[in-house]
Backbone as XML, in Angstrom:
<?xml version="1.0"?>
<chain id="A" units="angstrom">
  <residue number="1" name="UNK">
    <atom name="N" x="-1.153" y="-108.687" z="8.864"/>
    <atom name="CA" x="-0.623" y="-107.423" z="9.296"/>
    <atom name="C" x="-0.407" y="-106.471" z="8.126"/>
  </residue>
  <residue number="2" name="UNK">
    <atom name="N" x="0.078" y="-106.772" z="7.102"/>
    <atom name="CA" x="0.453" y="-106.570" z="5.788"/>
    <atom name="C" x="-1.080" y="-105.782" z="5.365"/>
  </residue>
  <residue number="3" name="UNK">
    <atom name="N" x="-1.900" y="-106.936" z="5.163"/>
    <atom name="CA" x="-3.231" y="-106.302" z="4.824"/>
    <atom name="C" x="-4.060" y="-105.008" z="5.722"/>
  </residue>
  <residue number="4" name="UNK">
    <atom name="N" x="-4.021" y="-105.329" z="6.835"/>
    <atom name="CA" x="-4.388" y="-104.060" z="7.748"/>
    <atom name="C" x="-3.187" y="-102.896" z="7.471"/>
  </residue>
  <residue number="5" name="UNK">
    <atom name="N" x="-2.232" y="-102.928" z="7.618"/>
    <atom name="CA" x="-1.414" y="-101.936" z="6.850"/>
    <atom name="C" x="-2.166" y="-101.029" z="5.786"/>
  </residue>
  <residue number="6" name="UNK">
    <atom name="N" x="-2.655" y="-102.118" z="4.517"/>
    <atom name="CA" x="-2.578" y="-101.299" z="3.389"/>
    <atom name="C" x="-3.990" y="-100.792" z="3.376"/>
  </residue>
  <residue number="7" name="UNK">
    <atom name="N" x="-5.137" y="-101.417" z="4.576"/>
    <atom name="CA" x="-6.594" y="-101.263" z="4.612"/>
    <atom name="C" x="-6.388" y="-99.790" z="5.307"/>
  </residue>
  <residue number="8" name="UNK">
    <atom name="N" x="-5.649" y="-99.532" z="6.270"/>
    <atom name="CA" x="-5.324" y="-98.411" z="7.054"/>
    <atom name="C" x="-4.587" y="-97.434" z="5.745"/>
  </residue>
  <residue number="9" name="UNK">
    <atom name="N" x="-3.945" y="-97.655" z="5.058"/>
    <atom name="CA" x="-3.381" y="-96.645" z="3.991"/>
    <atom name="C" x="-4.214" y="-96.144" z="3.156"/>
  </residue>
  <residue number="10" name="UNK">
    <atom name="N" x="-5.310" y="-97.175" z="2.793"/>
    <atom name="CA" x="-6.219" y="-97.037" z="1.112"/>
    <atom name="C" x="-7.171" y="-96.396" z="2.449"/>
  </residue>
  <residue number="11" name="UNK">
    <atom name="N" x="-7.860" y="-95.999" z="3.577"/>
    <atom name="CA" x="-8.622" y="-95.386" z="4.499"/>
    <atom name="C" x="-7.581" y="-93.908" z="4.821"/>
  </residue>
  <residue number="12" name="UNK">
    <atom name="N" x="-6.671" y="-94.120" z="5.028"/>
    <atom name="CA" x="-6.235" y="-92.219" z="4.995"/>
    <atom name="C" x="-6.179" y="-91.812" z="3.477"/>
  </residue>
  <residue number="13" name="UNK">
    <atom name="N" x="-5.684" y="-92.794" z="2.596"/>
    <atom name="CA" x="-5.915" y="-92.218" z="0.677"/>
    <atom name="C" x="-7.330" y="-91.561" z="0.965"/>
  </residue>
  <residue number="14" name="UNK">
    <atom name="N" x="-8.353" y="-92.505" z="0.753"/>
    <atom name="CA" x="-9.628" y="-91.755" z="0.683"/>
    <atom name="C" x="-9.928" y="-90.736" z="1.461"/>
  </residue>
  <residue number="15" name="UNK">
    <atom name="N" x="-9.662" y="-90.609" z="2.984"/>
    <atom name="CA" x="-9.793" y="-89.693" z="3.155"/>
    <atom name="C" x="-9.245" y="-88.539" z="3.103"/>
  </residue>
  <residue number="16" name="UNK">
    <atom name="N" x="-8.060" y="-88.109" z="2.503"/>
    <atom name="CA" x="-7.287" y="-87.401" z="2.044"/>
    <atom name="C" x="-8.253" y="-87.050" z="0.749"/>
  </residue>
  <residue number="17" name="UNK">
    <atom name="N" x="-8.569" y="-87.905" z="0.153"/>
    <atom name="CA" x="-8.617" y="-87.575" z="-1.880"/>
    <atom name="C" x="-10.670" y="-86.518" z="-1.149"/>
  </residue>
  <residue number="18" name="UNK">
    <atom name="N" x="-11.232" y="-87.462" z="-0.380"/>
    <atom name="CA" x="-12.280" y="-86.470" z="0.479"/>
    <atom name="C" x="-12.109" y="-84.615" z="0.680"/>
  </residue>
  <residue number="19" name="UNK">
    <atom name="N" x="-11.144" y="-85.046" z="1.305"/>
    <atom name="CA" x="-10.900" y="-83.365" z="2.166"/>
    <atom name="C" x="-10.533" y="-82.998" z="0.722"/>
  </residue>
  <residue number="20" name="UNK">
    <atom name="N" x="-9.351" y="-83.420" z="-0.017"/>
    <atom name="CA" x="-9.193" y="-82.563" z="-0.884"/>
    <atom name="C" x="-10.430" y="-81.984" z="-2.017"/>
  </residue>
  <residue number="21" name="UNK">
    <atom name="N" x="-11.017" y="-82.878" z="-2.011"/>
    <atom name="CA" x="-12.133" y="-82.647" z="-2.562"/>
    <atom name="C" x="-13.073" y="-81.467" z="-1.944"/>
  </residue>
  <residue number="22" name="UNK">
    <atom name="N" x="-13.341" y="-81.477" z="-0.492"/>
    <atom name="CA" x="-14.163" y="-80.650" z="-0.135"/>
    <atom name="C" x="-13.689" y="-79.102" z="-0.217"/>
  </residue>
  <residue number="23" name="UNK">
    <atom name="N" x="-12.456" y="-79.357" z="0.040"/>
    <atom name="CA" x="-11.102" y="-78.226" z="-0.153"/>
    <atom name="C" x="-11.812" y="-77.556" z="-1.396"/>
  </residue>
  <residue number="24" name="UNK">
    <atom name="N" x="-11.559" y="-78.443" z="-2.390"/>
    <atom name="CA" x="-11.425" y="-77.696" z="-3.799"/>
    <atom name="C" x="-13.194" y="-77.443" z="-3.783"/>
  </residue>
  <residue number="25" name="UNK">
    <atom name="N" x="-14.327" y="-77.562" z="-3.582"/>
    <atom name="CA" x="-15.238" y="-77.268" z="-3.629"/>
    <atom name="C" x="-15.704" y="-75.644" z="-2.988"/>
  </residue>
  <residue number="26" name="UNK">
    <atom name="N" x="-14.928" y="-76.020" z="-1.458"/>
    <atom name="CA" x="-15.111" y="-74.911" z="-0.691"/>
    <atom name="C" x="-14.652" y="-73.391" z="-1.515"/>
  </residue>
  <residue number="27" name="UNK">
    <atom name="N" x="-12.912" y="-74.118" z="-2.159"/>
    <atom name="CA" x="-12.491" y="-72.606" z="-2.839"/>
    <atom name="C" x="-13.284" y="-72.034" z="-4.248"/>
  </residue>
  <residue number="28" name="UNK">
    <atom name="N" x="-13.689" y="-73.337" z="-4.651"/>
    <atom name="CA" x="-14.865" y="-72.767" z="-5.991"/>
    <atom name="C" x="-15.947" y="-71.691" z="-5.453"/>
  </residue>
  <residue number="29" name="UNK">
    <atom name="N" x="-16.446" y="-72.404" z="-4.338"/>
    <atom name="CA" x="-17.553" y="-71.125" z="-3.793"/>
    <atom name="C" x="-16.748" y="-70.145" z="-3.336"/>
  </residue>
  <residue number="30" name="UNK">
    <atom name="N" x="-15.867" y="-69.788" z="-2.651"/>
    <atom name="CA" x="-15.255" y="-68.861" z="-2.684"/>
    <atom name="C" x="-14.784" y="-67.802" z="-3.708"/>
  </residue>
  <residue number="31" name="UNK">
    <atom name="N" x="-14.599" y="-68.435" z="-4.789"/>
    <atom name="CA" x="-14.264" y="-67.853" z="-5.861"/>
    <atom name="C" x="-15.549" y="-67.261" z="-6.423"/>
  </residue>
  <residue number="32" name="UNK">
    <atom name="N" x="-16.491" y="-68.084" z="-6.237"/>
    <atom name="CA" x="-17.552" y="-67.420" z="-6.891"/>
    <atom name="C" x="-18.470" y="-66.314" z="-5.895"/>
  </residue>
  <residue number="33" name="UNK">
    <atom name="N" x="-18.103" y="-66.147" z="-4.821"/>
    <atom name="CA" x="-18.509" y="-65.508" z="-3.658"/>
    <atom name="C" x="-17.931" y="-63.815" z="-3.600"/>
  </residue>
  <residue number="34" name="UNK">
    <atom name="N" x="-16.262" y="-64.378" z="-4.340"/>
    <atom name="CA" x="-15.869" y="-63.029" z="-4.784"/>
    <atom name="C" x="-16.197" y="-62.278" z="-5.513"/>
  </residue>
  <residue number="35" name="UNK">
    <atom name="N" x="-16.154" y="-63.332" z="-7.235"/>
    <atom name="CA" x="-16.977" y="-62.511" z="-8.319"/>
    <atom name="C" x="-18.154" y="-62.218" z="-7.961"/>
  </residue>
  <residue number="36" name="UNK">
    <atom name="N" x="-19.063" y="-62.529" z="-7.297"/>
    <atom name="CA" x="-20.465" y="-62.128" z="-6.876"/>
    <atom name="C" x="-20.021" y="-60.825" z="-6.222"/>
  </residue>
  <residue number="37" name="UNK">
    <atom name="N" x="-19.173" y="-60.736" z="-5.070"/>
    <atom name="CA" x="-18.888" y="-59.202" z="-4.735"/>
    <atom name="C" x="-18.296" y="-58.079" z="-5.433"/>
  </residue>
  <residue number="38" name="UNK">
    <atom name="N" x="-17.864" y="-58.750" z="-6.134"/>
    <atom name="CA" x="-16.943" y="-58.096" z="-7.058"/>
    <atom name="C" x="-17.807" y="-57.173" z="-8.253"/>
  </residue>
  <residue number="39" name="UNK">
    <atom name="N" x="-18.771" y="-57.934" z="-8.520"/>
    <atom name="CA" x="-19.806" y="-57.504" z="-9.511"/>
    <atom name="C" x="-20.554" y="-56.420" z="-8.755"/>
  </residue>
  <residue number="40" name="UNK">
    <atom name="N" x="-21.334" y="-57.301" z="-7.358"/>
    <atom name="CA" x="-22.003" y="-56.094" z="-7.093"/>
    <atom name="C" x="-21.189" y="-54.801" z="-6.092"/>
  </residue>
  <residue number="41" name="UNK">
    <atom name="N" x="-20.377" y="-55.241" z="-6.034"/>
    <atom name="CA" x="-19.187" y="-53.462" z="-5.998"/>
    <atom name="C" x="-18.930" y="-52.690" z="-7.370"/>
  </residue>
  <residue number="42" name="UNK">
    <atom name="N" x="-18.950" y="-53.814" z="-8.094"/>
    <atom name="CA" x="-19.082" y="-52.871" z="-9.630"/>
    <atom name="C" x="-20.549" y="-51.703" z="-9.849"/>
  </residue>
  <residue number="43" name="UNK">
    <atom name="N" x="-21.748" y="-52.978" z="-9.500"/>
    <atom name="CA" x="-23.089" y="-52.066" z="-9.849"/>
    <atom name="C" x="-23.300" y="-51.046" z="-9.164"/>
  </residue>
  <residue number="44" name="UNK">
    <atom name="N" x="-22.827" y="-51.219" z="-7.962"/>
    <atom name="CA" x="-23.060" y="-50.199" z="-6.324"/>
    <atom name="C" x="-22.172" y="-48.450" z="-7.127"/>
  </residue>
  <residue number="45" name="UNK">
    <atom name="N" x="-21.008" y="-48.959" z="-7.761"/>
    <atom name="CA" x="-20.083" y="-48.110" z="-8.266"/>
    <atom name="C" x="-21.215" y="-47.161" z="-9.476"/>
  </residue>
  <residue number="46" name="UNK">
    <atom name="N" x="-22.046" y="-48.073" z="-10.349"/>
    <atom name="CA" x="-22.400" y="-47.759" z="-11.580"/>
    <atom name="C" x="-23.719" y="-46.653" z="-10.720"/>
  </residue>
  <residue number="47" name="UNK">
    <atom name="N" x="-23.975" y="-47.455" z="-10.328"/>
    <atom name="CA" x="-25.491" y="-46.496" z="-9.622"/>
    <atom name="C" x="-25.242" y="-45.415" z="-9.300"/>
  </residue>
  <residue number="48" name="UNK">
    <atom name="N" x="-23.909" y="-45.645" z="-7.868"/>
    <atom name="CA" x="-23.679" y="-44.189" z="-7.208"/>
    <atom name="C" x="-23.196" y="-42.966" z="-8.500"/>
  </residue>
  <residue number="49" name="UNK">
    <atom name="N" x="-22.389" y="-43.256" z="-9.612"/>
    <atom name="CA" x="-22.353" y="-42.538" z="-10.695"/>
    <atom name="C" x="-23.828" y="-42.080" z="-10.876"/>
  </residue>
  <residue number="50" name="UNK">
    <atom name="N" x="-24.658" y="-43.081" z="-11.553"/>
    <atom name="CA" x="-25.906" y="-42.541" z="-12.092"/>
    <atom name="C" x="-26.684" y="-41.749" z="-11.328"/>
  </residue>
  <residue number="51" name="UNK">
    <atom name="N" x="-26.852" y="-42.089" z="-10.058"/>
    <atom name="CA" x="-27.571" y="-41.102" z="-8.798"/>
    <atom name="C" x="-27.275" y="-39.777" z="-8.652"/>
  </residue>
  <residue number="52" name="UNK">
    <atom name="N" x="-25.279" y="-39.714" z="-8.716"/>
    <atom name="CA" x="-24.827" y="-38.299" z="-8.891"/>
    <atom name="C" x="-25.772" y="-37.248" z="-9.657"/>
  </residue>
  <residue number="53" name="UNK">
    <atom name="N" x="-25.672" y="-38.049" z="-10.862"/>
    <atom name="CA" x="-25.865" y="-37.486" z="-12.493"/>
    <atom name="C" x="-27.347" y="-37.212" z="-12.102"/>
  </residue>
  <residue number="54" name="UNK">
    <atom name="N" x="-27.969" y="-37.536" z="-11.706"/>
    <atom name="CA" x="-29.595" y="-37.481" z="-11.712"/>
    <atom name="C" x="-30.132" y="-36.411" z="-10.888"/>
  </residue>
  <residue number="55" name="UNK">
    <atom name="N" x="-29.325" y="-36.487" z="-9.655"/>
    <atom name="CA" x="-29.257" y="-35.169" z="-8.503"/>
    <atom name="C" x="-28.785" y="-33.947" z="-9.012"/>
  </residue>
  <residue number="56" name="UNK">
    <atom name="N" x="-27.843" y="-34.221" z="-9.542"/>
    <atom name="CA" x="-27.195" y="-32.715" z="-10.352"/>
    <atom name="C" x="-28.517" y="-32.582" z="-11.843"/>
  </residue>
  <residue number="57" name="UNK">
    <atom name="N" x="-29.051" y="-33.163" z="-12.269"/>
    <atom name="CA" x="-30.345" y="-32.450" z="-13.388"/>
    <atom name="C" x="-31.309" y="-32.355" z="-12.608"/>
  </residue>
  <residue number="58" name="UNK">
    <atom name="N" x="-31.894" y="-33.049" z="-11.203"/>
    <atom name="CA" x="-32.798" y="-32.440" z="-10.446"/>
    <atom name="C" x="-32.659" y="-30.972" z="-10.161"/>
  </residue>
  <residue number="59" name="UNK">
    <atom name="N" x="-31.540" y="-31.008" z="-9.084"/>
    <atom name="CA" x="-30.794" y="-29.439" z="-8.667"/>
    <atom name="C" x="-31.033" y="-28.653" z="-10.105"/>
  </residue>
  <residue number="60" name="UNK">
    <atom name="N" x="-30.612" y="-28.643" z="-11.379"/>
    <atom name="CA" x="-30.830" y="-28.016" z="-12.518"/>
    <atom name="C" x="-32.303" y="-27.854" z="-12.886"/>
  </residue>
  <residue number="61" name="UNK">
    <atom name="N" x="-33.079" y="-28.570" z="-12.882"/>
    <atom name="CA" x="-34.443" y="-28.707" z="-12.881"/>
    <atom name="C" x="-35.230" y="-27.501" z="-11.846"/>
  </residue>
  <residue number="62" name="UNK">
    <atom name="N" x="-34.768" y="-27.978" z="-10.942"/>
    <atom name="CA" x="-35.599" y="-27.222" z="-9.629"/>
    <atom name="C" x="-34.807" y="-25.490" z="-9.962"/>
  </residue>
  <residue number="63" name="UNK">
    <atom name="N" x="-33.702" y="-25.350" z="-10.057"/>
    <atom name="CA" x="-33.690" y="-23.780" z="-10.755"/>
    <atom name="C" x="-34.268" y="-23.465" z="-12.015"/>
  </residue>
  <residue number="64" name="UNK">
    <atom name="N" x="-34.486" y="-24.285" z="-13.009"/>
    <atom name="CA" x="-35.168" y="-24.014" z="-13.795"/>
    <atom name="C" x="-36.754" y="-23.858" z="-13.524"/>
  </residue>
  <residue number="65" name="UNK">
    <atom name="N" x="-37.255" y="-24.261" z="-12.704"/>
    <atom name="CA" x="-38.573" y="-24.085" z="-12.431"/>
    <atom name="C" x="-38.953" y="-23.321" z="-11.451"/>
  </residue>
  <residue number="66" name="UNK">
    <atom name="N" x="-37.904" y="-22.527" z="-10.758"/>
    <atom name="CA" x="-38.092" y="-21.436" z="-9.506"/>
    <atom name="C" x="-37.504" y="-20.143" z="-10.662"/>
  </residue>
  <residue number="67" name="UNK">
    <atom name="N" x="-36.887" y="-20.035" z="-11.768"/>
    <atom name="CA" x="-36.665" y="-19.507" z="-12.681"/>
    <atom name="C" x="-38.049" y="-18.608" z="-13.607"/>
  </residue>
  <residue number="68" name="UNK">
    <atom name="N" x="-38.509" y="-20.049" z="-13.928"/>
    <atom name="CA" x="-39.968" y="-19.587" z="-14.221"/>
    <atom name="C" x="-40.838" y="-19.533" z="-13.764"/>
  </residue>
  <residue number="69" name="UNK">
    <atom name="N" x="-41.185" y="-19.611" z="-12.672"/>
    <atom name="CA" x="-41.899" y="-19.251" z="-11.438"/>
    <atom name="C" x="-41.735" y="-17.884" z="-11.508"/>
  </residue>
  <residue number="70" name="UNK">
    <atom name="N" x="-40.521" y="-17.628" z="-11.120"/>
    <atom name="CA" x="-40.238" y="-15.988" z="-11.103"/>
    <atom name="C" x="-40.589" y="-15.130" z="-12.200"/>
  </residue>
  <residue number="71" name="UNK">
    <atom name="N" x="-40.440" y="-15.375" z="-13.596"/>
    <atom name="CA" x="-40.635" y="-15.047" z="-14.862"/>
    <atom name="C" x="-42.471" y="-15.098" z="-14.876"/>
  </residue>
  <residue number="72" name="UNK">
    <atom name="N" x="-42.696" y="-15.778" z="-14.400"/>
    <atom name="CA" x="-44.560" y="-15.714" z="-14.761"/>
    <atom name="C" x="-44.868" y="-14.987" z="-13.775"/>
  </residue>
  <residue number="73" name="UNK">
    <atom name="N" x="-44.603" y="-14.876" z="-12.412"/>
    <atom name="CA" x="-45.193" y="-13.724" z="-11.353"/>
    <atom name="C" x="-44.777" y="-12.599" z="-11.838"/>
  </residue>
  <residue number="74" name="UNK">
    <atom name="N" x="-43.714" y="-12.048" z="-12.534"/>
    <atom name="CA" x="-43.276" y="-10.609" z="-13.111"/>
    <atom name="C" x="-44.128" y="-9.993" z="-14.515"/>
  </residue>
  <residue number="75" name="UNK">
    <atom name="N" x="-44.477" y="-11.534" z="-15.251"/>
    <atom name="CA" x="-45.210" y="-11.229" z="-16.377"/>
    <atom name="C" x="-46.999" y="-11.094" z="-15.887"/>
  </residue>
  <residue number="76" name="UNK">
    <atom name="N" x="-47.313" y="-11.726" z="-14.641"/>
    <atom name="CA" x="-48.358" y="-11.616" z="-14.409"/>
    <atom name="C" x="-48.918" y="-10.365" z="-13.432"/>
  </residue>
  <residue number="77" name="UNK">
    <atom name="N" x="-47.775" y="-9.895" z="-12.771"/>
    <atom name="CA" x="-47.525" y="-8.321" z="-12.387"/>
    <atom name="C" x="-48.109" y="-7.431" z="-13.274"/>
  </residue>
  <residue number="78" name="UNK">
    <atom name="N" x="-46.833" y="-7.896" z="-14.722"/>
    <atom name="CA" x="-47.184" y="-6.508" z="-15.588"/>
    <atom name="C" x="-48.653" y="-7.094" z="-16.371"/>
  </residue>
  <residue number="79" name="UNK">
    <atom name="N" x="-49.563" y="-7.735" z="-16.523"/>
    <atom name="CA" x="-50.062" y="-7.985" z="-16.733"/>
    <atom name="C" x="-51.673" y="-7.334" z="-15.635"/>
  </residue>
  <residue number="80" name="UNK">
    <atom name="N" x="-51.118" y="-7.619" z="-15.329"/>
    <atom name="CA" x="-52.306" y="-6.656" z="-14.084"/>
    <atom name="C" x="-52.490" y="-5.706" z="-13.835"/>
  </residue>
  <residue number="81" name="UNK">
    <atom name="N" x="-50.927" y="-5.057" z="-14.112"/>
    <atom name="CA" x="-50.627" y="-3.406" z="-14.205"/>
    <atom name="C" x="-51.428" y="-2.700" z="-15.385"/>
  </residue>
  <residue number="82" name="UNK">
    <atom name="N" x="-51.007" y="-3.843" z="-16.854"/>
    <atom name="CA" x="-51.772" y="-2.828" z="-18.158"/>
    <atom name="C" x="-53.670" y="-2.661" z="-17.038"/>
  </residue>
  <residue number="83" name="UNK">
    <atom name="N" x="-53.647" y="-4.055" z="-16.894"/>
    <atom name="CA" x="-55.345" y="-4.206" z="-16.996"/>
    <atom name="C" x="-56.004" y="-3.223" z="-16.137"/>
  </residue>
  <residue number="84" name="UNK">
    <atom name="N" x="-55.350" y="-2.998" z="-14.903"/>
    <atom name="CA" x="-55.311" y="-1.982" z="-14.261"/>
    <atom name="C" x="-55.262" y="-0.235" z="-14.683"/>
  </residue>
  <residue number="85" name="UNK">
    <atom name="N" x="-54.748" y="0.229" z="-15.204"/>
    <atom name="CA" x="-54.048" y="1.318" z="-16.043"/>
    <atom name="C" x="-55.113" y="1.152" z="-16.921"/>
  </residue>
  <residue number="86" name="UNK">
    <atom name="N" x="-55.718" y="0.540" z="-17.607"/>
    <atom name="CA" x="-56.675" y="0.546" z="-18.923"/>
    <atom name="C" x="-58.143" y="0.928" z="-18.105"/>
  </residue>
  <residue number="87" name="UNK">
    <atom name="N" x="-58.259" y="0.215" z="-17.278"/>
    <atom name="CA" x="-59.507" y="0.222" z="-16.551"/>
    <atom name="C" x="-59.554" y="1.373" z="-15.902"/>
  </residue>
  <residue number="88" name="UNK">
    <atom name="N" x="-58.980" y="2.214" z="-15.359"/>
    <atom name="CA" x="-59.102" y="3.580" z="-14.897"/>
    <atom name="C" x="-59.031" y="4.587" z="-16.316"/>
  </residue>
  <residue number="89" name="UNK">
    <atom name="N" x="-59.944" y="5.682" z="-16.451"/>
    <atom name="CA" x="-60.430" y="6.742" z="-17.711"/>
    <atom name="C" x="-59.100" y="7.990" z="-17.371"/>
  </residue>
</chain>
């Protein structure tokens, strides 16, 4: 009786020292499930910065080039005007 006792005790030990085990496995992936989110909420953060930054020198870009757009049709105006004006006596 004695012995089934302690066969029944050293069978909930192990399975106790088990679970705890799976326990502590489960929270490792967890932990590392966080830092994994954690990181990529960091990069998601770094990008949406850099994307800003890139849209705002596009937007700068695209006035700069409707800028000179405008600047070469005015120079190519007066440019047509001399050639014009010369070509008539």
């Amino acid at each position: 009786m004695l012995n089934a006792a302690l066969e029944r005790l050293e069978a909930a030990v192990s399975g106790l020292e088990r679970a705890a085990a799976r326990r502590l496995e489960l929270e490792q992936r967890r932990g590392d499930l966080e830092t994994e989110l954690s990181l990529m909420q960091d990069d998601r953060a770094r990008l949406a910065v850099e994307l800003d930054g890139a849209l705002a020198r596009l937007e700068r870009l695209e006035a700069a080039a409707d800028d000179v757009s405008r600047r070469v049709e005015r120079a190519m105006g007066a440019v047509r005007t001399v050639m014009g004006a010369e070509s008539q006596p």
